[in-house]
C-alpha positions as a Markdown table, in Angstrom:
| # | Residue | x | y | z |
|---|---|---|---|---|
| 1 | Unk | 0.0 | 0.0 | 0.0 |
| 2 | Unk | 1.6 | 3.8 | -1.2 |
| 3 | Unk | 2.8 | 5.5 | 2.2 |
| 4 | Unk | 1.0 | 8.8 | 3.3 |
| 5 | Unk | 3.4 | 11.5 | 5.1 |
| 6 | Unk | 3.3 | 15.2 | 3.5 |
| 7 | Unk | 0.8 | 16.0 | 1.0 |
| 8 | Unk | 0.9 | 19.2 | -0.9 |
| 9 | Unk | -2.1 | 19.5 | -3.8 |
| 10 | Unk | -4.4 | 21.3 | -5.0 |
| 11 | Unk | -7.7 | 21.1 | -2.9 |
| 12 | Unk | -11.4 | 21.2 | -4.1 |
| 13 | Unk | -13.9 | 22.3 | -1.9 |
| 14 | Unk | -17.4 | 20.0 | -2.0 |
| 15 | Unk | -19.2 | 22.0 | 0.3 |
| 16 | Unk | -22.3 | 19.4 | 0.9 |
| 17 | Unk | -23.2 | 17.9 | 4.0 |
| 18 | Unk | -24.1 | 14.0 | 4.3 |
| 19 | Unk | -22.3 | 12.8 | 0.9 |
| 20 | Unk | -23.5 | 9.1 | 0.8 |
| 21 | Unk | -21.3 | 6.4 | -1.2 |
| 22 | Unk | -23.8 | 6.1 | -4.0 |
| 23 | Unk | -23.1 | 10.1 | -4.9 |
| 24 | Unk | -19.6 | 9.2 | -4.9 |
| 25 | Unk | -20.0 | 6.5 | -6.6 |
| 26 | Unk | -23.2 | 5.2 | -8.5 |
| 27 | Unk | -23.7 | 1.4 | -8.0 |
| 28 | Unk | -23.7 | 0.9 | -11.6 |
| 29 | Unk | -20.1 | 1.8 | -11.6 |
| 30 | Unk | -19.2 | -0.5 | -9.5 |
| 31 | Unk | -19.3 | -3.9 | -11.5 |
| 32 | Unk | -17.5 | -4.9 | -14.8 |
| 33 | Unk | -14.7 | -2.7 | -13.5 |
| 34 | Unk | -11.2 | -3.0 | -13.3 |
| 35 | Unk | -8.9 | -0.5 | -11.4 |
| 36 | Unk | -7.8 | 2.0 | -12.0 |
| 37 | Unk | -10.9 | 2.8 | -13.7 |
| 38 | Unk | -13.4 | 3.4 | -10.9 |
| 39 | Unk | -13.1 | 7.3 | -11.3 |
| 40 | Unk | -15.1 | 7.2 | -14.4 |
| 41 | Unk | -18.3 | 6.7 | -11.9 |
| 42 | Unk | -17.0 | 9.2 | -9.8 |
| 43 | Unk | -19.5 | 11.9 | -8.4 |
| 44 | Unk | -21.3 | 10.5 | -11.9 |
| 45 | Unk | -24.2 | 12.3 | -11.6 |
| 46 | Unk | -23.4 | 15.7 | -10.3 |
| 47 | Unk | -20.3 | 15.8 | -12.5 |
| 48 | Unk | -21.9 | 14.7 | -15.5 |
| 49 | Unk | -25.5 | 15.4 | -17.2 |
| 50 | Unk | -27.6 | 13.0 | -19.0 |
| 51 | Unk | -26.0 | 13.4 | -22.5 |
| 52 | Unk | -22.0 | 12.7 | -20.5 |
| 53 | Unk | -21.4 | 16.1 | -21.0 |
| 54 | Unk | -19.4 | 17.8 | -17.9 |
| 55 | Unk | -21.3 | 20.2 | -15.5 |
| 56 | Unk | -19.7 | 23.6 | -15.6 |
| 57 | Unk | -20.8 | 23.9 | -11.9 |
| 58 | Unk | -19.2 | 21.3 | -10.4 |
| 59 | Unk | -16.2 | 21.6 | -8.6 |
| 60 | Unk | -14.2 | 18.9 | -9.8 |
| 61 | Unk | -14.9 | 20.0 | -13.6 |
| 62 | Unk | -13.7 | 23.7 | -12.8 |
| 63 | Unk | -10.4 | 24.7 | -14.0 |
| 64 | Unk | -8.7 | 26.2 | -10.9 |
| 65 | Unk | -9.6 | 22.9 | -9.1 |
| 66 | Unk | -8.0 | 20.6 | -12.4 |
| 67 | Unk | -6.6 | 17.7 | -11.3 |
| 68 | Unk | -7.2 | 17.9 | -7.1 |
| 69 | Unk | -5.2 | 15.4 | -5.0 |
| 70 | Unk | -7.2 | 16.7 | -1.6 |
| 71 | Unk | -11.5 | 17.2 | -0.9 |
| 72 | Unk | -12.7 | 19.0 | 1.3 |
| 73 | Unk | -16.0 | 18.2 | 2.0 |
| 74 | Unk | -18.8 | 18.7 | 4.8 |
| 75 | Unk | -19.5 | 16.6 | 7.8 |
| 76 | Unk | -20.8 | 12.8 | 7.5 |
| 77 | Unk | -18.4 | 12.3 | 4.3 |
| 78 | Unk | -18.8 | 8.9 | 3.0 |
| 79 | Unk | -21.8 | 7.9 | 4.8 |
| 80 | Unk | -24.1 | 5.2 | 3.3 |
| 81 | Unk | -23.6 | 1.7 | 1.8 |
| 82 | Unk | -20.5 | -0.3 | 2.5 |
| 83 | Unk | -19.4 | -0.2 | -1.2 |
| 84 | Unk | -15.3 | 0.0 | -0.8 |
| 85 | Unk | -15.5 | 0.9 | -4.4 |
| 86 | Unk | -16.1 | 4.8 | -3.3 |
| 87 | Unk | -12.7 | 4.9 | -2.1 |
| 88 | Unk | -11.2 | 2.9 | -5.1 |
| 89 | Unk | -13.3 | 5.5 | -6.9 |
| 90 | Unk | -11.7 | 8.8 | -5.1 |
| 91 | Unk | -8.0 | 7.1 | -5.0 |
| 92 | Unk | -8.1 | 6.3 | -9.2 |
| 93 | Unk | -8.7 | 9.8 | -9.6 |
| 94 | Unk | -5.7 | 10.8 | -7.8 |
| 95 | Unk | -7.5 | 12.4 | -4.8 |
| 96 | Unk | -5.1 | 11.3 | -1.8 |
| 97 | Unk | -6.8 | 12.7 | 0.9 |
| 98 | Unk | -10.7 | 13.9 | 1.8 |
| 99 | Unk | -10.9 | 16.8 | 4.9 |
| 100 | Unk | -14.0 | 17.0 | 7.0 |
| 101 | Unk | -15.7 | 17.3 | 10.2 |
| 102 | Unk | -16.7 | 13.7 | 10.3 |
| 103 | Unk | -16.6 | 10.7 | 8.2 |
| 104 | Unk | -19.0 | 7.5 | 7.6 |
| 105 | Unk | -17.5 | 4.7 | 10.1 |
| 106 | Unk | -17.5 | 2.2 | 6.8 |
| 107 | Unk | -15.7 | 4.4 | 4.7 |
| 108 | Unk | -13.6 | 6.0 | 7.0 |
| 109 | Unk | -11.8 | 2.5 | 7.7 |
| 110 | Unk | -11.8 | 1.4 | 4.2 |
| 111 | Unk | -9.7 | 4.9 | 3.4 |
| 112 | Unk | -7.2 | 3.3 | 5.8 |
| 113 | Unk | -6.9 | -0.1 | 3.5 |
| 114 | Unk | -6.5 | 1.2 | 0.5 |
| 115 | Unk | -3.5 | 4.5 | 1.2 |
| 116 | Unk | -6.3 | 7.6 | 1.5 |
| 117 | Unk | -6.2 | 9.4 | 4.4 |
| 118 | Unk | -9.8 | 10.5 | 5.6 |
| 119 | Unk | -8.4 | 14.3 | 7.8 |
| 120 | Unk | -10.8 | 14.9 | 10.8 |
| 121 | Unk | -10.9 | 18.8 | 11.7 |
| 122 | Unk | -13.0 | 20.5 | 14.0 |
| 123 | Unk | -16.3 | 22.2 | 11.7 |
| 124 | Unk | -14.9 | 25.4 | 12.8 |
| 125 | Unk | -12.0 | 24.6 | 10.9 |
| 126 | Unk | -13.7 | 23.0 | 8.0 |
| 127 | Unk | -15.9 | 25.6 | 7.1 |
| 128 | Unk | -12.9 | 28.3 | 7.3 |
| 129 | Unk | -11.1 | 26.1 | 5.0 |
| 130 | Unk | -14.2 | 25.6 | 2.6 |
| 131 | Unk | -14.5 | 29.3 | 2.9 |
| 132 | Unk | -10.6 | 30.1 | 2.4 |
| 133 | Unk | -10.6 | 28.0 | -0.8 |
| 134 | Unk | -13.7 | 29.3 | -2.3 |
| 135 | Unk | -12.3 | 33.3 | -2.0 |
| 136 | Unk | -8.9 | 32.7 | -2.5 |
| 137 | Unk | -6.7 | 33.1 | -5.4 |
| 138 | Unk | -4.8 | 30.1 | -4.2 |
| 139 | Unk | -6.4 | 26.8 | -4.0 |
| 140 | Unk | -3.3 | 24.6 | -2.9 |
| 141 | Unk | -3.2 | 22.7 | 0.8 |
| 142 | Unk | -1.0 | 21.1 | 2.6 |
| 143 | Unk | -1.6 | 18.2 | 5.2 |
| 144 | Unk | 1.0 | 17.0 | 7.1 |
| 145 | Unk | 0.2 | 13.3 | 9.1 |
| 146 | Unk | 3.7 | 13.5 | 10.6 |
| 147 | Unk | 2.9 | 16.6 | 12.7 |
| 148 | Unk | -0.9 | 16.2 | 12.5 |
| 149 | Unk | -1.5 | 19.5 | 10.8 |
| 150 | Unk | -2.9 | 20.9 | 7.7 |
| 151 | Unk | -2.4 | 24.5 | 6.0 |
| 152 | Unk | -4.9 | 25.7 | 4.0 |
| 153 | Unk | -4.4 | 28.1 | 1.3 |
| 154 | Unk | -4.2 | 31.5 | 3.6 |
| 155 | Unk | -1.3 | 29.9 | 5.0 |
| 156 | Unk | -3.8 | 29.1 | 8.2 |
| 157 | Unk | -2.9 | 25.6 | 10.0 |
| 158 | Unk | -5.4 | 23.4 | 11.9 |
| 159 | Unk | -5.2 | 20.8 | 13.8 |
| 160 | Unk | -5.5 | 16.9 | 12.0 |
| 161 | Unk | -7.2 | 14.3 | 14.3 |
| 162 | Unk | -6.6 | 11.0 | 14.0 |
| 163 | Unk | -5.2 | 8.2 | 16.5 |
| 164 | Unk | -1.5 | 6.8 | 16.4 |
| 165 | Unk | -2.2 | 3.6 | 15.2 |
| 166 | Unk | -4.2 | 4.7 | 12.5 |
| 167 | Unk | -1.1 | 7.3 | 11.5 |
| 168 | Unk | 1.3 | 4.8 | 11.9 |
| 169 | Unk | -0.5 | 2.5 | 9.4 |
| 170 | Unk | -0.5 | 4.9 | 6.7 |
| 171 | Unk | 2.8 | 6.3 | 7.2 |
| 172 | Unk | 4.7 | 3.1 | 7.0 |
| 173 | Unk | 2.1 | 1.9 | 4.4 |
| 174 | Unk | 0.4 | -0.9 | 6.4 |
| 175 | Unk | -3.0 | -2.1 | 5.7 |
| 176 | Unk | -4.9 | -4.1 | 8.5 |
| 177 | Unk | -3.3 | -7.3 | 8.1 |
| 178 | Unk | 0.4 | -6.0 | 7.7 |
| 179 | Unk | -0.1 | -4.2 | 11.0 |
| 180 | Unk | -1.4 | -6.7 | 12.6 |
| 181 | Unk | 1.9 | -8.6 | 11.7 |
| 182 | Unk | 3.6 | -6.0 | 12.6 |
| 183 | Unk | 3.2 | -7.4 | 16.8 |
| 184 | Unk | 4.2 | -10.7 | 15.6 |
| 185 | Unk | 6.5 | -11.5 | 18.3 |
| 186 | Unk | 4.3 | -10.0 | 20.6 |
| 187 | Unk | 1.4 | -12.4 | 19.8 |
| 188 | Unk | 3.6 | -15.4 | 19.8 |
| 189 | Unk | 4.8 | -14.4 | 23.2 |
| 190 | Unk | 1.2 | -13.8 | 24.5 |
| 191 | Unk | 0.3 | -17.0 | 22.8 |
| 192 | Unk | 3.3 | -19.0 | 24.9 |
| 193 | Unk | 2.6 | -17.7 | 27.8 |
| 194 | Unk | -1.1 | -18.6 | 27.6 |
| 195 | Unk | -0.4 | -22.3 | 26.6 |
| 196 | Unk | 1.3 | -22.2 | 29.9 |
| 197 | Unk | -0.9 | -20.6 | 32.0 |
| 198 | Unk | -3.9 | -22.0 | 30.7 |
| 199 | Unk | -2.8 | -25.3 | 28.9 |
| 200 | Unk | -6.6 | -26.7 | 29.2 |
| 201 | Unk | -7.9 | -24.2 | 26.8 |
| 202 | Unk | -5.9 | -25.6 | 23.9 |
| 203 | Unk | -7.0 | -27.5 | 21.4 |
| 204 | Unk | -6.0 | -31.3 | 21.8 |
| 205 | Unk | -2.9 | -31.7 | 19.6 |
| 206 | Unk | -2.4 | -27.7 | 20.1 |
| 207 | Unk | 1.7 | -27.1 | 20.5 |
């Protein structure tokens, strides 16, 4: 999985509230797909009309925001279905890292398996940097997992929340497993110690 320390991209504000998993990412995108090809579904029907033709409005389709490796979004980002495929969808498209108040619990932990890194910030924060990207000249941001911190474009930094473990797993590019394996010594040693202490609870034939 790609490692996530310092990130400095362009960001695009999506200043909506409650963004479910179908929005990002229509469920007939996600079958008879291969990656990295799940951003053709992505925000399909805000970012396209009917005929495939690009909305003018939408963030993602406007020039200054061309090419955004970081979202900013409202609170209860990702919300929804299950469907991993919203990440896949987000991460084909090159966007690294989504910003927001809060984040739906499914998709907040399947950011974590596949190298995007979902940025909690207080909504004081958030709005002020949806607000600072929307009147600024300057749309680029910088979040730093490292130091927990992200600038925003008027050189304002905030706060990143997010627990060690959680850090440590996208900073030495773990997913769930591979950290897991990570306290291999440690299990076996909790394991030994347990057949010792507790020999009756093994299985018969257990070593």
């Amino acid at each position: 999985m790609r490692t996530f320390t310092r990130l400095t991209a362009t960001a695009a504000p999506l200043d909506r509230a409650n963004v479910d998993t179908d929005a990002i990412i229509p469920v007939d995108y996600c079958i008879n797909r291969e990656r990295p090809h799940f951003d053709e579904g992505l925000f399909r029907r805000w970012r396209l009309d009917d005929a495939g033709e690009p909305r003018a409005a939408f963030v993602l389709n406007q020039p200054r925001f061309a090419g955004a490796g970081i979202l900013v979004a409202g609170p209860n980002f990702g919300c929804g279905s299950s469907r991993e495929m919203a990440v896949w969808a987000l991460a084909d498209a090159g966007i690294r890292c989504v910003i927001a108040p809060s984040f739906g619990e499914i998709f907040y932990d399947n950011c974590f398996q596949n190298g995007v890194l979902p940025a909690i910030v207080d909504a004081a924060a958030g709005a002020a940097l949806l607000d600072a990207l929307a009147r600024g000249n300057s749309a680029e941001v910088t979040v730093d997992l490292e130091t927990r911190t992200i600038r925003g474009p008027d050189g304002v930094e905030v706060p990143l929340h997010i627990d060690d473990l959680r850090a440590g797993m996208l900073i030495e590019g773990l997913d769930p497993i591979a950290s897991t394996l990570a306290f291999g010594d440690a299990i076996e040693a909790f394991e030994s110690q347990e057949r010792s202490a507790r020999p009756w609870v093994q299985r018969p034939g257990a070593g």
